[in-house]
ZAKE-228821 format. One record per atom (N, C-alpha, C, CB): residue in one letter; x, y, z. Coordinates in steps of 0.05 Angstrom, whole numbers, plus 5000, padded with zeros to 4 digits. Glycine has a CB too. Example, Ala and Ser with C-alpha at 12.3 -4.5 7.8 and 13.67 -1.06 7.14 Angstrom:
BEGIN
a526448865156;a524649105156;a526449345156;a522649115181;s525749555142;s527349795143;s525850015157;s528249885114;
***
This chain:
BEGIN
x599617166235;x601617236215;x602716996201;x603917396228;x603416786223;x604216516202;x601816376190;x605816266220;x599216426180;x597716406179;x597616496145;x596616496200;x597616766157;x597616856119;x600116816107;x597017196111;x602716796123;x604316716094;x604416486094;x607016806089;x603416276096;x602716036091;x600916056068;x601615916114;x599116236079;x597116316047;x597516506026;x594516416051;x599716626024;x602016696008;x602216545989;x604216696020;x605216386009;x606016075996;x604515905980;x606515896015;x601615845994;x600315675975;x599915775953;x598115595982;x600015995953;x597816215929;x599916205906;x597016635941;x602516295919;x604716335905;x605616025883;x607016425931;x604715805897;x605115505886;x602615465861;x604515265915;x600415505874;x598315415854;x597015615835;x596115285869;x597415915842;x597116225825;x598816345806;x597216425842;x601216255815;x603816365795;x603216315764;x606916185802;x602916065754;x603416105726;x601016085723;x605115935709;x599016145728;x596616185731;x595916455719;x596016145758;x596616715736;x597416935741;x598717015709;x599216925767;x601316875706;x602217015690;x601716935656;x604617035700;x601116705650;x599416595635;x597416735624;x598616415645;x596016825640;x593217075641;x594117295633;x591817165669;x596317375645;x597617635631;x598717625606;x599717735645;x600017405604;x601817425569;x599017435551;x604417055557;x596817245551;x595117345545;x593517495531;x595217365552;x594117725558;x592117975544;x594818165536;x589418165572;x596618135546;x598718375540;x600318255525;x600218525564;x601218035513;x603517805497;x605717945502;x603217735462;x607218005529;x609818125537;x610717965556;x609818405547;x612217795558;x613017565584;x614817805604;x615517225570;x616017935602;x616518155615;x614818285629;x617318295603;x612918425617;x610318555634;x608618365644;x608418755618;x608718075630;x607217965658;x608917835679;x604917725651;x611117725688;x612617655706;x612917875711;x614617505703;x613618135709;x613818255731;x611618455749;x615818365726;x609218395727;x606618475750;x604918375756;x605318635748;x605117955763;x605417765776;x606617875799;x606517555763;x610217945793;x611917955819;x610518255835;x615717985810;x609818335820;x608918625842;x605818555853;x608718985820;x604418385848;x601718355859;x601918105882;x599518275833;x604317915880;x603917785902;x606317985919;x604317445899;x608418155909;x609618385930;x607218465949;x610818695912;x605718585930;x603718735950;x601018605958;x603018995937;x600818325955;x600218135988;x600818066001;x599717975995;x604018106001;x605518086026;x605418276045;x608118066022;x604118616026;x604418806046;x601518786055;x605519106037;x599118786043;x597118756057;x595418636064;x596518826055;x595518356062;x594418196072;x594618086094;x594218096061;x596418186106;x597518146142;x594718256157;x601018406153;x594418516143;x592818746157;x589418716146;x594219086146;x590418696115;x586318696109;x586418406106;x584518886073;x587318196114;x585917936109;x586417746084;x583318006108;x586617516083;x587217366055;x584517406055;x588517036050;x584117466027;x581417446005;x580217196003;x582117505974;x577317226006;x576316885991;x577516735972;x573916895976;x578516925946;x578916755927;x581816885917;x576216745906;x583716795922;x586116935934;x587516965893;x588516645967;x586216735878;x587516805848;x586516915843;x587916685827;x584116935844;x583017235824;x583617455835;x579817285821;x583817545871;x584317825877;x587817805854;x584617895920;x589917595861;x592117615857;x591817765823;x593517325863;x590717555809;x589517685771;x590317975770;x585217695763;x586518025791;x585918295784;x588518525785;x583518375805;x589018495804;x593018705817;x593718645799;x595818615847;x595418555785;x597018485770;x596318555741;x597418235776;x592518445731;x592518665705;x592718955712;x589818645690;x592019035734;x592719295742;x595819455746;x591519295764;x598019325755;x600219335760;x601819345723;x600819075782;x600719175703;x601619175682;x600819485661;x600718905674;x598019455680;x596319675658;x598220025673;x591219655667;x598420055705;x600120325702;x603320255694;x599920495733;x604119995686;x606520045676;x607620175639;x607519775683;x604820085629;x604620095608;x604220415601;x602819905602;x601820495620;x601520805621;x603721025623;x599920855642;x605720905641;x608021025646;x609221025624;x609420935665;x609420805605;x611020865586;x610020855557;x613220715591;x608020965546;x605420975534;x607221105509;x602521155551;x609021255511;x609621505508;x612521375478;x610721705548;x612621195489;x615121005474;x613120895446;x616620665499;x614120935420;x613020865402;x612820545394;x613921005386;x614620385416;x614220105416;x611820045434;x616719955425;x610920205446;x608620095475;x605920155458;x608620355514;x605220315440;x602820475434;x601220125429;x603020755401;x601319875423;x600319705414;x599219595443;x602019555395;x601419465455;x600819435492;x598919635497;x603719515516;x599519855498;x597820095514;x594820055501;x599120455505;x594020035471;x591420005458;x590219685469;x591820045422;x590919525477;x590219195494;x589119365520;x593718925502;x590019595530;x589119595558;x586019605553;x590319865577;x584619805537;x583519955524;x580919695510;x585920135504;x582519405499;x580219265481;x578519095501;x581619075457;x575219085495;x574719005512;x573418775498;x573519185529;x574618755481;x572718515454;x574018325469;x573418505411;x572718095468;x572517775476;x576017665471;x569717575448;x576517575479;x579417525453;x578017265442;x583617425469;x580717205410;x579817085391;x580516785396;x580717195366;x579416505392;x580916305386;x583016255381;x580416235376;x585616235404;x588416235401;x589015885392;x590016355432;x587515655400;x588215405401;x586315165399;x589415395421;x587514975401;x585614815401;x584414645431;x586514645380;x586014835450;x586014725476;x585815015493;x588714535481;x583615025501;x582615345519;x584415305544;x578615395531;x587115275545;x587915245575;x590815485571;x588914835586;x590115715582;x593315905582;x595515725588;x593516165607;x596215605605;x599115535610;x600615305593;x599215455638;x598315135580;x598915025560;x599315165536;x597614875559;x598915315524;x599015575505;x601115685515;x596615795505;x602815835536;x604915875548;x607515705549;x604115895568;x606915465548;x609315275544;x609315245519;x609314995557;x608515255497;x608015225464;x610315515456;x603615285451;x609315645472;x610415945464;x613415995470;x608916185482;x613315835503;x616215885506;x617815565499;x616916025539;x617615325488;x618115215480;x619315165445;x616815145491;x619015485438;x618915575406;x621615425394;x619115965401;x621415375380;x624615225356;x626615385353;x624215165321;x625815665351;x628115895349;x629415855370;x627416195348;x629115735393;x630115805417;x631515515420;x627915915441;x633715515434;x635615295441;x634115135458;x638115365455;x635114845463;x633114645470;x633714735510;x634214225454;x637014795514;x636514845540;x635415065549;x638314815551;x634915325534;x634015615541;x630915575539;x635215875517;x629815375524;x626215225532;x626015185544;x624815035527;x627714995557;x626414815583;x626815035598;x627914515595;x629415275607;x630015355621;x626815565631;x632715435610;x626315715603;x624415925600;x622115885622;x623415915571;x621215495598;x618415555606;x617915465641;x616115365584;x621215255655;x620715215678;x620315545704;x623214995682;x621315695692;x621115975698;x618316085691;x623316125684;x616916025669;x614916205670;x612116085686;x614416285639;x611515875681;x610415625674;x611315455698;x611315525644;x612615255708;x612815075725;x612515385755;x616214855718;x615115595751;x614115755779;x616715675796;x610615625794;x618215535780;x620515435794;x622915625790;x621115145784;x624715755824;x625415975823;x627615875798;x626216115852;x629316165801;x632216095780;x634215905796;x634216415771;x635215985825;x636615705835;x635215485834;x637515695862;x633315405828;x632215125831;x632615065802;x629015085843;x631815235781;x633115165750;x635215085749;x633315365732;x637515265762;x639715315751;x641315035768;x640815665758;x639914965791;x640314755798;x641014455781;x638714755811;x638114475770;x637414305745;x639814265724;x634814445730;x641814505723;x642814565694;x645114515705;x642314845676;x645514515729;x648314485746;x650414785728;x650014055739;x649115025731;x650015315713;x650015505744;x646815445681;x650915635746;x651215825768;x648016065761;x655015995765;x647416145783;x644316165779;x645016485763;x641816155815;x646216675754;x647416945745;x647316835714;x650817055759;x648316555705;x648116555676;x645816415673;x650316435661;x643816265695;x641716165679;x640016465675;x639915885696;x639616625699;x638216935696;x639117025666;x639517205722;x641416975661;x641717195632;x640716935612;x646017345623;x640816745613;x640216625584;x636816605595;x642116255574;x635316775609;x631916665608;x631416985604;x629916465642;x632817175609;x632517425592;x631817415572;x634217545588;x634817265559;x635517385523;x632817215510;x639717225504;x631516985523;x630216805517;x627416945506;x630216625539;x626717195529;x624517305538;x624517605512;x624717375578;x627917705506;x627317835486;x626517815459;x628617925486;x627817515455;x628417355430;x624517315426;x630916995438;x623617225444;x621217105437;x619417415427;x619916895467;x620217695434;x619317885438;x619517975408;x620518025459;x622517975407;x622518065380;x622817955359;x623918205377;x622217755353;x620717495337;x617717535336;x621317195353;x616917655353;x614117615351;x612217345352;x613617725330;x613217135365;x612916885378;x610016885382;x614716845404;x607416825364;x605316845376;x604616635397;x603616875357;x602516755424;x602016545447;x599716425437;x601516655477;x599916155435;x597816025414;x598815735425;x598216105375;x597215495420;x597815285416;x599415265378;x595015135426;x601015105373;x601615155341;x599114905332;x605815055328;x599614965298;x597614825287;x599414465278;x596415055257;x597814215272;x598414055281;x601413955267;x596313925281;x602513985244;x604414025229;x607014175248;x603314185205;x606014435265;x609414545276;x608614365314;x609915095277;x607314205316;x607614065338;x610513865345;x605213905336;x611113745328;x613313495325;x615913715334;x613713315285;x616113915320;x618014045324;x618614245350;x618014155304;x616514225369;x616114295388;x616214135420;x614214375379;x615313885404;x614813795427;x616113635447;x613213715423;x619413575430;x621813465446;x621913735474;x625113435420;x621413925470;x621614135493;x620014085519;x620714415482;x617314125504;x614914075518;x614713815540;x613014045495;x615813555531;x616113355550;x619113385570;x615913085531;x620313505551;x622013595575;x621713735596;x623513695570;x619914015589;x619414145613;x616613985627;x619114485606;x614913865614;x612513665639;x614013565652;x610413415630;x617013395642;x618013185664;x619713325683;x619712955652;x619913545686;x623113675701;x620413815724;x626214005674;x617213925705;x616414025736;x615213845747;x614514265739;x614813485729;x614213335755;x616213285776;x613213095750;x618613245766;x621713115779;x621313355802;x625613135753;x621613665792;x621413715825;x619713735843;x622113885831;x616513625836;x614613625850;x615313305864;x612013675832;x616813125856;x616412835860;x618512895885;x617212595834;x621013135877;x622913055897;x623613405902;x625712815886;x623013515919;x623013895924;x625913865925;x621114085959;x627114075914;x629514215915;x629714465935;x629914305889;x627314585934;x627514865943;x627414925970;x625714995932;x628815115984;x628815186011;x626615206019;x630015396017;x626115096051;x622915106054;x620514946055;x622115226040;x621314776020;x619914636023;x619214296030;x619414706009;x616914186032;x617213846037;x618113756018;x614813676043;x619413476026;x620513266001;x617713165983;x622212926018;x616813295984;x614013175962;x612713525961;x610912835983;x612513625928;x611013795924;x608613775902;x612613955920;x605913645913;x603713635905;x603213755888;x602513675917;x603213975893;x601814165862;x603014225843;x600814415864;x606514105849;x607514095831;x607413835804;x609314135844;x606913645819;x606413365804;x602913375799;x607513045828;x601413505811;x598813395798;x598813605771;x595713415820;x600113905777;x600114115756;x601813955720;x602214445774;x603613795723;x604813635708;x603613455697;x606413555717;x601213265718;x599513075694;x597213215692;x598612735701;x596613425699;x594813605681;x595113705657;x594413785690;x597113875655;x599313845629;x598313725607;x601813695634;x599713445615;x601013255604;x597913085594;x603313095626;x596013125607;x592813015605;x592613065579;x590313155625;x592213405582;x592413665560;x593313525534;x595013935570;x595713465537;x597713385516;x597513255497;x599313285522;x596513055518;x595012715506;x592912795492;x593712475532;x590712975495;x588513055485;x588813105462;x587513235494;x590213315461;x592113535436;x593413205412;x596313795462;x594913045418;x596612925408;x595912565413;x599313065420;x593412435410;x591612265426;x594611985414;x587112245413;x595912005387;x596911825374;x599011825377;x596511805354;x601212015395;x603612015403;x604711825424;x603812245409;x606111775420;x606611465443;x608411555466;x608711145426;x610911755457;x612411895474;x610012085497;x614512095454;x608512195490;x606212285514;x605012125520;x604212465510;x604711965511;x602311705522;x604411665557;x602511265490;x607211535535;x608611435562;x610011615584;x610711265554;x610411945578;x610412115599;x608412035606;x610612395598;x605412055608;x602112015626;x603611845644;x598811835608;x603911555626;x602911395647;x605611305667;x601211115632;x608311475659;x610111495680;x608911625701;x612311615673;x607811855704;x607712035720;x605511905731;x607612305712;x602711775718;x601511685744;x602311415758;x598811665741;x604411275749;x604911075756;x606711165787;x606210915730;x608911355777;x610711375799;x608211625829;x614511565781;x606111745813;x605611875832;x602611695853;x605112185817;x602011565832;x600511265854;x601211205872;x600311015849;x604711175882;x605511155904;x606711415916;x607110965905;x605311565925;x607011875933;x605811895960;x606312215911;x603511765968;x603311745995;x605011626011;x601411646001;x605911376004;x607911186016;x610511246023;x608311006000;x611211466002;x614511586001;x614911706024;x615311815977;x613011886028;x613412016056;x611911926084;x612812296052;x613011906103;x613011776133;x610812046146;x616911746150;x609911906169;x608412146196;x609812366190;x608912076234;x613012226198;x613712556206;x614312686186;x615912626223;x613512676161;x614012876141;x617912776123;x613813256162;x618812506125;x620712446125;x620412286090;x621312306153;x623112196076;x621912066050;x623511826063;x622612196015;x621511616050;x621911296062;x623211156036;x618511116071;x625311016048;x626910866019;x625510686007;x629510696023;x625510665986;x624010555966;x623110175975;x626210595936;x626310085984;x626609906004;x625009816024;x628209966015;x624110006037;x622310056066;x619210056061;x622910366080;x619110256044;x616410226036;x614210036035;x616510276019;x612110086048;x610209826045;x610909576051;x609309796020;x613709456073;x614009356076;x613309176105;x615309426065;x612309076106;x610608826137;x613108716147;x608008456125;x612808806175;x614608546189;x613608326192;x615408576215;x613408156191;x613007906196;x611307796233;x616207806190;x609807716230;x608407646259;x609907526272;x606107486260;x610507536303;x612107486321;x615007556318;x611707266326;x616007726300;x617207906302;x619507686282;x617608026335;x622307996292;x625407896271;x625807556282;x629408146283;x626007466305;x626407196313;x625007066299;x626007146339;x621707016310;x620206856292;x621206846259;x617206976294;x621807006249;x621307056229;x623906906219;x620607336224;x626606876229;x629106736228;x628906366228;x630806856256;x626606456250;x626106076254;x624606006229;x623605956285;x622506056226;x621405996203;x623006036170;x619106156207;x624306216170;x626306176153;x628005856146;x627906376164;x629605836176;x630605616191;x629405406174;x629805616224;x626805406178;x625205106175;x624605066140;x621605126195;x624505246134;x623605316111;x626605186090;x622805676111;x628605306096;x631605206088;x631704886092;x634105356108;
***
């Protein structure tokens, strides 16, 4: 049993915006995909105790979840705002060239990083859709009580809805205006991958910091002449070059002080005398 929710957890770390990325997608509803993301890893909690983690634990997670979206949609088919959602269940054509960068979650941060939207309800959004980082760990971030960061990543989620916010990378002209967001939210999901906030987890979250200079790789690609991404890159691999060192055997973080630091041969004495001589 501690076995699979361990493989939960992982799934839940490196599948989440994965998952829902895939969904906005095909359905462009950040609503219907966060919440049938949240009902497909619900229901690996209920059965994968019993039938087993899957080989390939994101794609089973995918598949549930386009499924979980598609009977939610059916259910409400019937509403003259859904008939468009409902006809996506239905297309089986290729989709079209959204960008200039084939990667969903980068397309996902573009989307929820939009200009209509306030610079803190961006970062807030896309660390919620996209980083995977709960609302107390946001709301942490914002030092906001976690009840008003939930309502401002709502209004965020309607706003982008009823705007009609296409999920696209933008074309190279609405980038500048975008992208003070965008380095904000790469640096906030490396900061909590560099240093975990969240119950549970270790002082170092991996997939949180390598998912950030992936990103941020992305970025550089997208934007090769920007100097502000240049120098997010090479912050993040600079500080994550040493991320072995930070943490000790026992899973402990080592002061910056301590680190990589040699005692001296024949120990604190020796090491006083020779000082001694040296003076």
């Amino acid at each position: 049993m501690s076995d699979v929710q361990e493989a939960i957890t992982r799934a839940h770390r490196a599948e989440w915006a994965r998952v829902v990325a895939a969904l906005t997608r095909r359905f462009g509803d950040l609503d219907i995909a966060e919440e049938a993301a949240a009902e497909a890893f619900a229901t690996a909690v209920q059965r994968w105790p019993s039938d087993g983690v899957p080989p390939n634990p994101g794609g089973w997670l995918t598949t549930t979840a386009n499924r979980k979206a598609i009977d939610r949609i059916r259910r409400e088919n019937k509403r003259d705002d859904k008939h468009e959602e409902a006809q996506r269940v239905y297309d089986d054509d290729p989709p079209e060239p959204v960008g200039a960068i084939d990667d969903d979650r980068l397309r996902l941060i573009f989307t929820c990083c939009h200009p209509a939207l306030a610079m803190q309800t961006r970062v807030a959004l896309t660390l919620r859709m996209v980083g995977g980082l709960t609302v107390p760990e946001i709301a942490r971030a914002f030092l906001v009580a976690d009840t008003a960061l939930e309502r401002r990543i709502t209004r965020a989620k309607a706003k982008i809805k009823a705007a009609r916010i296409p999920y696209r990378v933008p074309s190279a002209e609405d980038l500048p205006a975008r992208l003070t967001g965008v380095l904000a939210v790469l640096y906030l999901v490396f900061n909590e991958g560099y240093l975990a906030t969240g119950p549970g987890a270790g002082p170092v979250r991996h997939d949180l910091t390598a998912e950030a200079i992936r990103l941020t790789r992305l970025l550089r690609a997208l934007m090769p002449d920007d100097g502000e991404v240049a120098g997010l890159l090479a912050l993040m691999l600079l500080t994550e070059a040493r991320r072995t060192a930070r943490v000790s055997a026992g899973g402990e973080l080592v002061r910056p002080g301590r680190a990589g630091r040699r005692r001296p041969a024949g120990g604190r004495r020796a090491a006083s005398r020779r000082a001694g001589r040296r003076a």
